[in-house]
C-alpha positions in Angstrom: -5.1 -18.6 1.2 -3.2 -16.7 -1.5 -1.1 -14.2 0.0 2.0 -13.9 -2.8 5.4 -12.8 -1.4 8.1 -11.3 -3.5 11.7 -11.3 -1.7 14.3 -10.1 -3.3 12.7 -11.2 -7.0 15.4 -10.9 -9.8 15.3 -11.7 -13.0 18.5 -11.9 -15.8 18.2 -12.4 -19.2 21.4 -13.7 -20.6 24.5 -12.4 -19.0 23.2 -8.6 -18.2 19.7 -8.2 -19.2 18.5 -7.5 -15.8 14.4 -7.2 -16.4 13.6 -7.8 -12.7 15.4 -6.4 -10.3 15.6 -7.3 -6.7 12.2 -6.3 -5.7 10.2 -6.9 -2.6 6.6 -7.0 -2.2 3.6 -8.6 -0.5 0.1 -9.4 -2.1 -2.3 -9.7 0.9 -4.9 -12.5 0.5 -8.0 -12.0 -1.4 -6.5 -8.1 -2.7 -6.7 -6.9 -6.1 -3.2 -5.5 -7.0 -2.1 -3.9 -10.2 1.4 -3.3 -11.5 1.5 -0.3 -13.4 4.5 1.5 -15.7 6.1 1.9 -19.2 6.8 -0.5 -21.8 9.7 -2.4 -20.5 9.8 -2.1 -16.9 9.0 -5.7 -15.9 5.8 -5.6 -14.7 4.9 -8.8 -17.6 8.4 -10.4 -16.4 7.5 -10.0 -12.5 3.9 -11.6 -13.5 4.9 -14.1 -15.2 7.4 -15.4 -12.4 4.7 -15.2 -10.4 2.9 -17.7 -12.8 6.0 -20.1 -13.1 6.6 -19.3 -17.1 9.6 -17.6 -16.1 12.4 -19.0 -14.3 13.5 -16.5 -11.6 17.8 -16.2 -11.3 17.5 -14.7 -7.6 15.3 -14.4 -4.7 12.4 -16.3 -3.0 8.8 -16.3 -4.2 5.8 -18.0 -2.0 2.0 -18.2 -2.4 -0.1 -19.1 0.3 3.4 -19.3 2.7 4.6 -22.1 0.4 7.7 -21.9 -1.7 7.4 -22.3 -5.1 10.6 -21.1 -7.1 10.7 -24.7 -8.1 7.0 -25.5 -8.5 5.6 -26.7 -11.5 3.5 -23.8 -12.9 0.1 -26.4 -13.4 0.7 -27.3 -9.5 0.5 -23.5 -8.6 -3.2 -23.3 -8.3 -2.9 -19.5 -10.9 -5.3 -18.9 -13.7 -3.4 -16.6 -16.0 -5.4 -14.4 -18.8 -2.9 -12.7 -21.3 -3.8 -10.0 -24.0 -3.7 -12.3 -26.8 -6.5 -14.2 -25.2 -4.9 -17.7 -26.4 -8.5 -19.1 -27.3 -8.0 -22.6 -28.8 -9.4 -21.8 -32.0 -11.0 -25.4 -32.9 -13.3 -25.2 -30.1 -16.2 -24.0 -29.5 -16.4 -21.6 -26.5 -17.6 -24.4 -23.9 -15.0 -26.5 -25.3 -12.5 -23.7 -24.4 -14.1 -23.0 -21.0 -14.0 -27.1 -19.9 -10.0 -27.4 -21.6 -8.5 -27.1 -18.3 -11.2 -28.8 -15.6 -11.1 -32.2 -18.5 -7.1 -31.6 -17.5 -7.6 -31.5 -13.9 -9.9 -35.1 -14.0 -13.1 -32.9 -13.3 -16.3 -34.8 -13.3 -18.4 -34.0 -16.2 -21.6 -32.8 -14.2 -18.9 -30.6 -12.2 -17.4 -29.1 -15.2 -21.2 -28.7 -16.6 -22.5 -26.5 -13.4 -18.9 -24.5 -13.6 -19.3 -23.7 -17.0 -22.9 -22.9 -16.4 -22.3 -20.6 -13.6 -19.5 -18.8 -14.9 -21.4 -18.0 -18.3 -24.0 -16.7 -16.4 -21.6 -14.3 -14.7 -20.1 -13.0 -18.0 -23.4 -12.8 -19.9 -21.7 -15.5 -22.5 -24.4 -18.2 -22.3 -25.5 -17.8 -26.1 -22.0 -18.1 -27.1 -21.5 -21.5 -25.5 -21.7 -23.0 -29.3 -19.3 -20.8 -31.3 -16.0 -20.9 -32.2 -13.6 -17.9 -31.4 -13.6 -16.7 -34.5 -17.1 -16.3 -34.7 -16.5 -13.7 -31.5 -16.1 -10.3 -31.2 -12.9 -8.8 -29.5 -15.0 -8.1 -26.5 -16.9 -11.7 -26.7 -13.5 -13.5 -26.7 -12.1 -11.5 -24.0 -15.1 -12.7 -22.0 -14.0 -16.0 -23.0 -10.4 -15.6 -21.8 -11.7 -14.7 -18.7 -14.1 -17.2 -17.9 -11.4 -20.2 -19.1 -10.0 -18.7 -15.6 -13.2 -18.1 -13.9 -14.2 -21.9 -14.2 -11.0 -23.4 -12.9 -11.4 -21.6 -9.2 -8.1 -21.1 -8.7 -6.7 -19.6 -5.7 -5.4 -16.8 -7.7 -6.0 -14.8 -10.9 -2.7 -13.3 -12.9 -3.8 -10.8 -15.6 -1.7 -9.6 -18.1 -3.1 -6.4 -19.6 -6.3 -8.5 -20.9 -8.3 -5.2 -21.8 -5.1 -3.7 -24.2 -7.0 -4.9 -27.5 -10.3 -3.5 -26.8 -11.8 -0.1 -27.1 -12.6 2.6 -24.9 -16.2 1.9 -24.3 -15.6 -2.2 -24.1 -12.5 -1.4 -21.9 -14.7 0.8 -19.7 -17.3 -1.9 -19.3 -14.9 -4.8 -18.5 -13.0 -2.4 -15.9 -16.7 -2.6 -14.2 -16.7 -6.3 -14.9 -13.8 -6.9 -13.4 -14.5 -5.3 -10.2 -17.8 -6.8 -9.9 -16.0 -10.3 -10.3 -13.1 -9.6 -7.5 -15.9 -8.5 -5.0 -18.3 -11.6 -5.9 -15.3 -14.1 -5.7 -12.9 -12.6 -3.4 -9.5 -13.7 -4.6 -6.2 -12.5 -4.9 -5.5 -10.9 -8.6 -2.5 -9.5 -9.7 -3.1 -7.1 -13.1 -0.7 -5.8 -15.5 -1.2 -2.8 -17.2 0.2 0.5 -18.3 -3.3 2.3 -18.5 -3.2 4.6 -15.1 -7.2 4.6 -15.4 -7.5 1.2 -14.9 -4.7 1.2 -12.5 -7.1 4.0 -10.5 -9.9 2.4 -11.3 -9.4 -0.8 -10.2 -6.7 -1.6 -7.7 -7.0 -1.5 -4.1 -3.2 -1.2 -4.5 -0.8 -0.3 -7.0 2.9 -1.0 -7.6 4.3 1.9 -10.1 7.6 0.3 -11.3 10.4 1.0 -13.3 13.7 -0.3 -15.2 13.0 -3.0 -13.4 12.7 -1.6 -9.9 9.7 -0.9 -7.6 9.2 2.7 -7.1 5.8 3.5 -5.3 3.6 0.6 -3.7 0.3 2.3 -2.1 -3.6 2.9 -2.1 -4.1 4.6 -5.9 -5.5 8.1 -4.5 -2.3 8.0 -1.7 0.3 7.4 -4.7 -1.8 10.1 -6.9 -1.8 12.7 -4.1 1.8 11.7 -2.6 3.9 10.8 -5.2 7.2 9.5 -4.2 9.2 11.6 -7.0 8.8 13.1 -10.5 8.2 9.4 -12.3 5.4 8.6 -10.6 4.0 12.6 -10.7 4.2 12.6 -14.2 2.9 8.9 -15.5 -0.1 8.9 -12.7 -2.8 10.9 -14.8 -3.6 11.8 -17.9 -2.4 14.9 -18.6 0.0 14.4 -16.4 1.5 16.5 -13.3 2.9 19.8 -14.5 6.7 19.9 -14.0 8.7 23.1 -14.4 12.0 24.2 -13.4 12.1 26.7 -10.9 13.9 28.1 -7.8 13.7 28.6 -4.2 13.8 32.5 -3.1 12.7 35.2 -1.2 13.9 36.7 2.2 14.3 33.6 3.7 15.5 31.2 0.5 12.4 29.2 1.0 9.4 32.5 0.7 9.1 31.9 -3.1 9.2 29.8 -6.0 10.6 30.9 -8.7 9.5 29.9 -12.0 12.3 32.1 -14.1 10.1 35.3 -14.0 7.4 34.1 -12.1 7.2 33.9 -8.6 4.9 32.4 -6.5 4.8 32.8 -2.5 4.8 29.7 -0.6 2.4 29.1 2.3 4.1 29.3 5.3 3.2 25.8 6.7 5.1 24.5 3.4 8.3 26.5 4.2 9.6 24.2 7.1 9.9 21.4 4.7 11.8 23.0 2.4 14.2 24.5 4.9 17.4 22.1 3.7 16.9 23.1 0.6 16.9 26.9 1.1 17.9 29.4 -2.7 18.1 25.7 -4.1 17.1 24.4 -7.9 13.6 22.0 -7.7 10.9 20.8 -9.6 7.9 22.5 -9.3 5.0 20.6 -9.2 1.0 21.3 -9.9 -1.2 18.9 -11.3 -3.8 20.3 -13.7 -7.2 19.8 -11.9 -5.2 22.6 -9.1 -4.9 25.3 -12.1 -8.0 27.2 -12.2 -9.1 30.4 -14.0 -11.0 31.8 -10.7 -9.4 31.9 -7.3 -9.8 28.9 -5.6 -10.4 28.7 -1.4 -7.1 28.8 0.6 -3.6 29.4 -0.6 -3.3 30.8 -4.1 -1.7 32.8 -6.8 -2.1 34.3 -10.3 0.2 33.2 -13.1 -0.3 35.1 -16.7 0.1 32.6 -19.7 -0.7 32.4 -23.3 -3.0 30.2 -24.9 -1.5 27.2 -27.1 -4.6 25.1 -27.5 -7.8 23.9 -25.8 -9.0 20.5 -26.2 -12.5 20.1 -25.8 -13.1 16.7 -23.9 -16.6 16.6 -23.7 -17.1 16.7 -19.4 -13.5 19.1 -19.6 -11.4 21.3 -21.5 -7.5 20.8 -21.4 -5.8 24.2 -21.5 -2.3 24.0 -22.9 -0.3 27.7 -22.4 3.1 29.0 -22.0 3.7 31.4 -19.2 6.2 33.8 -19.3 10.1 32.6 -19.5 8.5 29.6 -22.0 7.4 26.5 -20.3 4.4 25.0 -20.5 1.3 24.2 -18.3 -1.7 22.1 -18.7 -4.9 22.9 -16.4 -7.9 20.9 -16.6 -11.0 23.4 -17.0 -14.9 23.5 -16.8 -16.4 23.1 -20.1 -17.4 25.9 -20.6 -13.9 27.6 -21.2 -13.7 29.1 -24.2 -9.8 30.7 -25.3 -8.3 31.3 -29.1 -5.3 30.5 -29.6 -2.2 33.2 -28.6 -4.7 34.7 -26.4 -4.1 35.8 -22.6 -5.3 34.1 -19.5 -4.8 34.1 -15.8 -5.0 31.2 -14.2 -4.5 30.8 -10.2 -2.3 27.7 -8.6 -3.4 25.9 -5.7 -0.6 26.6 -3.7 -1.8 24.2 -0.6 -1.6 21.4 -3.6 1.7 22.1 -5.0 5.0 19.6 -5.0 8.4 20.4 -4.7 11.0 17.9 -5.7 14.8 17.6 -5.6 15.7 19.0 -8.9 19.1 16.1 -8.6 17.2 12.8 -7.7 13.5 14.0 -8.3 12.7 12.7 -5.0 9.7 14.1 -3.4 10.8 17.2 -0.8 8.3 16.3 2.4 
């Protein structure tokens, strides 16, 4: 069993560095969790306490119900892959994949059929003979992975292994991955600020920040209820539009105002925003709800200029400024064709819209 148990996790560098702090969260046995955010909001740090490397100044950590704040990081049972990979470069690639079972006392036939079986799984068996630098990036990431593979630990810790590699490779080991976690069944715990491999991969993720937890939850449930404007705007690429506007109308809560534009809100939206009636917010509308033909349900037509369009291939990204001067993204079939200064209409999804406090960002139910 490796359930992992965070309780009020902190973690201090010097005398007010505070990387980690005080952050609760459960890992459920056998779940693939990912902890997602920025540069620098201790996602690494929170990992690597897990792992043992770092010494954590407050709070309780246990895996499998067992405390191990004070546990050697060899007697935790982890397998740990980093992005560096750490391949011992004067081996050859079974020599890297046996390292840790000749450690551990394992009996040679054992560490043969691991090694064996696990190079099978990752497609590496005609690499078995070469050194690392005889590897492709993609080859020695394999590696990397299958040094944890072999061990059969009780858990795998991941720290943004796929960083180094490109698209296509990091596409194809996203798969791999998967495939792995649903053959094996173990807990895994991966770092990364990519939000496709976040929403790719994870049953789970934790979105966090300077430090803090924000948003813990199923990755569609966090992408289609995010907790405030952090989360709407890092979740997705591009992200979440987010413009200033204005509650009006009648009633202080009829219309959003977006300086000159305004937009009617439905009326089973308008109870929700009662407490915050004539009030500043943040508009929100992600740019898959912007389209340039009226979509079913609640709707409205915005008038906008054309900045650029990015042709993506399967999409087109159509940057504009509407009136008043901010900018929108919407995500477009590709067949959308638009010069530049040109005028479009596009129609907001109005049942898909977010409103958040314009003080706190917090997401207005």
């Amino acid at each position: 069993m490796a359930q992992i148990t965070l309780e009020g996790i902190t973690k201090i560098y010097g005398q007010d560095v505070v990387a980690v702090d005080n952050i609760d969260l459960e890992i459920k046995d056998g779940e693939f969790m990912v902890l997602l955010g920025p540069s620098g909001c201790g996602k690494s740090t929170t990992l690597r306490m897990i792992a043992g490397l770092e010494e954590i100044t407050s709070g309780q950590m246990s895996i499998g119900g067992e405390v191990v704040n004070n546990v050697d990081p060899a007697d935790r049972d982890l397998a740990v892959v980093f992005q560096n990979y750490a391949l011992y470069p004067h081996m050859t690639v079974a020599g890297n994949l046996a390292f840790g079972l000749k450690l551990r006392k394992v009996e040679r036939d054992e560490i043969d059929r691991r090694i064996k079986q696990t190079a099978g799984m990752l497609g590496i068996e005609e690499l078995l003979a070469r050194r690392p630098k005889e590897l492709s990036g993609g080859q020695q990431q394999r590696v990397a992975l299958g040094r944890a593979l072999v061990r059969d630990p009780v858990a795998f810790l991941f720290d943004e292994p796929l960083s180094n590699l490109d698209a296509k490779l990091r596409a194809a080991m996203r798969t791999e991955l998967i495939k792995i976690h649903r053959e094996l069944g173990r807990t895994i715990v991966h770092v990364t600020h990519d939000q496709v491999e976040a929403m790719t991969m994870g049953e789970r993720i934790c979105v966090m920040r300077d430090g803090k937890i924000v948003q813990v939850g199923p990755p569609l449930d966090v992408y289609r209820n995010p907790i405030d404007t952090f989360v709407a705007g890092f979740l997705a690429s591009p992200p979440m539009n987010l413009l200033d506007a204005q509650l009006g109308g009648p009633n202080g809560v009829d219309e959003v105002e977006l300086g000159p534009v305004k937009l009617p809100i439905p009326p089973q939206r308008q109870a929700a925003l009662a407490g915050q009636k004539g009030s500043a917010i943040t508009f929100g509308v992600r740019p898959e709800d912007l389209y340039v033909e009226p979509p079913g349900g609640a709707h409205a037509a915005i008038d906008v200029t054309v900045i650029a369009v990015e042709a993506l291939g399967p999409e087109v990204v159509l940057v504009a400024s509407m009136a008043g001067g901010q900018e929108v993204s919407a995500r477009l079939n590709r067949d959308f064709v638009a010069s530049a200064g040109a005028s479009v209409q596009l129609y907001v999804d109005l049942d898909r819209a977010h409103f958040f406090d314009a003080q706190n960002g917090q997401a207005i139910s």
